[in-house]
C-alpha positions in Angstrom: 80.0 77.6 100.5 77.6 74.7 99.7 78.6 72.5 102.3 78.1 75.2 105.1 74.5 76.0 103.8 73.2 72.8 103.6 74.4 72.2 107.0 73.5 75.0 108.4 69.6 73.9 107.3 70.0 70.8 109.2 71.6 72.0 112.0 69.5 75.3 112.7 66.3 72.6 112.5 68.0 70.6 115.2 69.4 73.5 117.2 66.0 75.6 117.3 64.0 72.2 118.3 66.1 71.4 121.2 66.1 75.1 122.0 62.4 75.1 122.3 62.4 72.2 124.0 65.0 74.0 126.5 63.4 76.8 127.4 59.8 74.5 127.5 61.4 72.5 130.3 63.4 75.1 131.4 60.8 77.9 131.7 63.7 80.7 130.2 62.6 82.5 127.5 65.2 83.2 125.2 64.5 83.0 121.5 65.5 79.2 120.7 67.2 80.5 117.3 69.1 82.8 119.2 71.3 79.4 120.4 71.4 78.6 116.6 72.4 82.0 115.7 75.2 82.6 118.0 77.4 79.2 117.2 76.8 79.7 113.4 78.2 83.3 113.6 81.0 81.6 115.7 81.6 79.0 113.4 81.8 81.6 110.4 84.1 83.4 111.9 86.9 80.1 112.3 85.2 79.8 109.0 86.5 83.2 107.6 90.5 82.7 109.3 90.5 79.2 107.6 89.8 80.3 104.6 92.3 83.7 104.7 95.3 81.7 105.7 94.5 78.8 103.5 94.3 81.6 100.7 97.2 83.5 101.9 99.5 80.0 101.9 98.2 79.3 98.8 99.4 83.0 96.9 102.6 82.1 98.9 103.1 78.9 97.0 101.8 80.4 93.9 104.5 82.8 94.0 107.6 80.9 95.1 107.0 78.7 91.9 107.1 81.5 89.9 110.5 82.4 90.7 112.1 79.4 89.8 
């Protein structure tokens, strides 16, 4: 989980800049972490299937060399 923390720092920073600066120039006003916070809950959630069928492949494997 390290890896997605630290760059979810970085790129919350970047993403809530240019999100001001989108709505500055722009005139909406959405909430410029609200562009941030969408994507990062899309990205956890390809995060979360990656990580299920990894681990499910994995106990797969784990068991078929067991039998052997």
């Amino acid at each position: 989980m390290c890896p997605i923390l630290f760059a979810a720092v970085i790129s919350g920073t970047i993403a809530v800049y240019v999100g001001w600066k989108f709505n500055f120039y722009t005139g909406t006003h959405t909430a410029a972490a609200g562009y941030f916070g969408i994507s990062f809950l899309l990205l956890l959630m390809v995060y979360a299937v990656y990580f299920i069928v990894t681990y499910a492949g994995f106990l797969r494997n784990v068991m078929t060399g067991q039998h052997e």
